[in-house]
Steps between C-alpha positions, in 0.01 A plus 500: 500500500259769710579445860275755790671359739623687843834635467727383776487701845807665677628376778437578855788685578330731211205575720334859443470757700184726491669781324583277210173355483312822480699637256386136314144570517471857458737399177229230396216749539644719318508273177113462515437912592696567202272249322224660578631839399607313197162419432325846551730715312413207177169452563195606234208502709424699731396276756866333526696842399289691721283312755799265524283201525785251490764311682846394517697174702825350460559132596770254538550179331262291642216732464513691845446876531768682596373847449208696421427898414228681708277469264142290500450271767269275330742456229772418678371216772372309189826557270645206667299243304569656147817421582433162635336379160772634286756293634253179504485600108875413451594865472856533332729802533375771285169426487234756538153387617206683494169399685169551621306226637352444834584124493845590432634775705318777397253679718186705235548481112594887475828435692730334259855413686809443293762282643868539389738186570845595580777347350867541720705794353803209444287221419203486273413204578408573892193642615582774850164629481153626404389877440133529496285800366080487563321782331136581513436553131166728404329241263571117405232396295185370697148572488488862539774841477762469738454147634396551819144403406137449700372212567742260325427146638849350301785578511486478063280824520796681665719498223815336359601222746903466429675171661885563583560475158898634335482922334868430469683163505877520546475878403340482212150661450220229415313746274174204463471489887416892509366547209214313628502664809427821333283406282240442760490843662329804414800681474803331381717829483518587839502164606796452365670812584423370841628153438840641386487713803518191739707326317758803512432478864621149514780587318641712780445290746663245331785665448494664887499129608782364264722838617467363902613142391780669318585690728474310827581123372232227503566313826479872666142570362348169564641554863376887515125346388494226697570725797299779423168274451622382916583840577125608400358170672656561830388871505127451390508176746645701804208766422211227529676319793408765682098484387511152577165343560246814391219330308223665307279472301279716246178451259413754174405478177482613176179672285385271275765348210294682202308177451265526820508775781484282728826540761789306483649405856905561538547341833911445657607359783871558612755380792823617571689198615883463524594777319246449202180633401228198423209651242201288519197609208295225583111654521580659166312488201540223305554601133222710314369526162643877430852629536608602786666132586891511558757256477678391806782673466312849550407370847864428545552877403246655752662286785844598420399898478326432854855394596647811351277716699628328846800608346487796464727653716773299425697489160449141411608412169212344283575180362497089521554559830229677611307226333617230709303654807142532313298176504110517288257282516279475221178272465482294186187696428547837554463860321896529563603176354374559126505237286406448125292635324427734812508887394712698711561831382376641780629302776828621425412836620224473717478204630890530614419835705202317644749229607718789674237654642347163695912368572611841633165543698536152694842575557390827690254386715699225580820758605186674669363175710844413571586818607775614278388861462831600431449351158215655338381420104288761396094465435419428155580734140295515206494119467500574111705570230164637296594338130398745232519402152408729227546413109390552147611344166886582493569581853412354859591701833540316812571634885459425819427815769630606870276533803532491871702296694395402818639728848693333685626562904811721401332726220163608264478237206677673206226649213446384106806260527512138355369238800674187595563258176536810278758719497479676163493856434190703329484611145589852445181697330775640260647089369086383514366842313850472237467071442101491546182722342386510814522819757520431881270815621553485886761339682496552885534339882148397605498718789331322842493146344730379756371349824528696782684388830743589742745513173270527186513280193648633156275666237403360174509679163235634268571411102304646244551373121325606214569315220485741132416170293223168509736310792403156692539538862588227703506490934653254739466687827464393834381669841177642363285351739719387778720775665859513574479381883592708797815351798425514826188747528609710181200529261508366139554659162280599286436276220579592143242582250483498106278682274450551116369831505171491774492122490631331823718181305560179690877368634532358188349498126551574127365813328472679166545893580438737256729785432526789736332305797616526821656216707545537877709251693529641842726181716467414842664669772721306786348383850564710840704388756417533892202688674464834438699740692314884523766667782820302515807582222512300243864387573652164574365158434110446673643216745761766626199743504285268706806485725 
């Protein structure tokens, strides 16, 4: 008989002292960095070998996340869930579980997550934990190359919608199950070069996890988690003590869901109240006809990265703990609280850094109105993760691209870096040129896109492709029309622009190019921070300036 239960707990007298613990976590991390690593080095596409578009987690027992890699934030706030509806499938040890669905833990079709059930390394029959691996792979089925389409309006058109459903049940392969997941891609090869990849990666986290109950006992690590989650609780908890009572509040929106143009508001509310952070989204959108809708659980995501930029002078470990003191609400009927048949390929990406751009936004003016300028968030980055998708029969290239990230009161915003939700690297010309017959003929920091201010916003990045066959071009961009705001009297970014050869091209939209055209992406560049200064060094933060 399969038993998850929690193994006993030492005793008190077996209490742990900080040194112990640390050398717990960093252990625990460790498992899902080598994951990830795991993953790259296995990987076929270059999106996940090289962009590294994918995450790794470890969790306990009962389905709590003890660890994360630094990898993408999105990702990893939502992971939770695709845990969460494995174990309500009556997941033995052994099993492997692969899945996709919005309804079910996953977050856009692309990203397929594999989930690994661990099995005790003296007792088969025992579940100790979950490993979980989301990748974002570059085409699964839908209605055009790539499946990150335009103007999908269900979630059908996106591609191959997979329910938890068992790639491996008590370690053995169930050859039907993905054999009819790759038959309903464009390409099967390097889909399942990629699929073996993340399942390699869950093998050695597997194995990392069964090594720490070997070598530490079971009542030890159920102690060490249990105490590690509290650990993390009382740290993030003593943080927002402190900001106890700032309230904001901020209203944006999105351009048009590829449907309509029409905007789309992205309104939060939040509270910091005993220790906690409260995330209201009522005044958002209620669902739309075209994709950018989310589900839930990227809301949760944006709130919990707001946390982790509070944080970020302190080494807080990332986990169920961190959780505990992030509290969303979502309306019923709401762009961020998808249901089906919504499409919502888009939301995962751009409707998530819309999320952290309105969260962290009302959490700064409310540190500014409560006057708690010693904690300054910086003014808004790109606000985008500018979606290209490129393909032709046999192959499909996906990326996202860097930008500028908003200045803040200690330093200039960064240039052509990944903003908020994303953390992925670029393509390298020389993997894209190899993999793809495509060239990438300019690739260069958008000079003077970023807002000027006292400190001056990051610059964006110019990308030119020109494709060398017939290709269908596909955009989900964002901040074309609306800038990357300014923070206390800093001026806004420039807005990004795209262009297929002298035509201006909307946010978003689906294109034939020909061969040898020229396609310009040029991404938005990060927000200024503070007024101007013309005759006072540019050291220090501005409050200690103004001092």
């Amino acid at each position: 008989m399969t038993s998850s239960s929690p193994a006993p707990r030492v005793t008190p007298d077996d209490a742990f002292d900080p040194l112990a613990l640390t050398v717990f976590g960093q252990a625990v991390t460790m498992i899902a960095e080598e994951m990830g690593t795991r993953l790259e080095r296995a990987a076929v596409s270059p999106n996940i070998r090289e962009r590294r578009d994918a995450s790794c987690a470890v969790f306990d027992a009962e389905g709590r996340m003890v660890a994360q890699a630094a990898h993408i934030p999105v990702h990893l706030g939502a992971m939770p869930e695709s845990v969460a509806v494995v174990r309500a499938r009556a997941a033995e040890p052994g099993d492997l579980f692969l899945l996709n669905d919005p309804a079910h833990g996953g977050s856009h079709l692309p990203d397929l997550t594999m989930v690994e059930v661990i099995a005790h390394p003296h007792d088969a029959t025992r579940v100790i934990g979950y490993v979980a691996v989301r990748a974002h792979h570059a085409d699964v089925g839908g209605m055009s190359p790539g499946s990150m389409p335009f103007a999908a309006t269900e979630l059908v058109q996106e591609g191959l919608i997979i329910p938890p459903v068992r790639l491996e049940r008590g370690g053995v392969t169930q050859s039907d199950v993905l054999d009819l997941v790759l038959a309903n891609v464009r390409t099967p090869a390097e889909r399942l070069g990629d699929l073996r990849a993340q399942r390699a990666a869950c093998a050695a986290g597997r194995q990392g996890w069964q090594e720490l109950f070997t070598r530490h006992g079971d009542a030890w690590c159920a102690s060490a988690i249990d105490a590690l989650f509290d650990y993390t609780e009382r740290r993030a908890r003593a943080h927002l003590h402190a900001l106890d009572g700032v309230t904001g509040h901020c209203a944006d929106q999105l351009e048009g869901d590829g449907v309509t143009n029409a905007p789309i508001a992205v309104v939060a509310g939040v509270r910091v109240h005993e220790g906690a952070l409260l995330v209201d989204l009522t005044g958002s959108s209620g669902a739309v006809a075209g994709n950018v809708n989310a589900p839930a659980a990227v809301a949760r995501a944006a709130a919990l990265f707001a946390v982790r930029v509070l944080l970020d002078r302190d080494d807080v470990p990332v986990n169920e703990g961190l959780a505990r003191v992030v509290h969303v609400h979502v309306p019923d009927d709401c762009v961020a609280n998808a249901r089906r048949p919504s499409a919502v390929a888009a939301g995962n990406v751009e409707l998530s850094q819309r999320l952290t751009d309105v969260i962290l936004q009302a959490l700064g003016e409310g540190l500014a109105a409560a006057g708690r300028t010693a904690v300054a968030l910086p003014a808004q980055g790109q606000g985008t993760m500018n979606n290209v998708t490129i393909g032709a029969p046999g192959w499909t290239f996906y990326e996202t691209l860097g930008g500028g990230q908003g200045a803040s009161g200690r330093a200039d915003g960064p240039s052509a870096v990944h903003v908020g939700m994303s953390n992925t690297r670029n393509t390298p010309v020389e993997s894209l040129e190899w993999a793809f017959p495509m060239r990438v003929v300019e690739y260069a920091v958008r000079h003077g896109s970023g807002g000027p201010g006292a400190f001056t916003g990051g610059d964006g990045i110019v990308r030119r492709y020109q494709p060398l066959v017939p290709v269908v071009l596909t955009l989900l961009t964002e901040r074309r029309a609306v800038a990357p705001r300014g923070a206390f009297g800093g001026e806004s970014g420039q807005p990004g622009r795209n262009r297929h050869g002298e035509q201006a091209l909307p946010a978003k939209g689906r294109w034939h190019v020909p061969p040898l055209d020229i396609v310009n992406i040029e991404t938005p560049g990060g927000g200024g921070y503070g007024v101007p200064f013309t005759d006072t060094p540019r050291t220090g933060t501005v409050s200690e300036r103004d001092a």
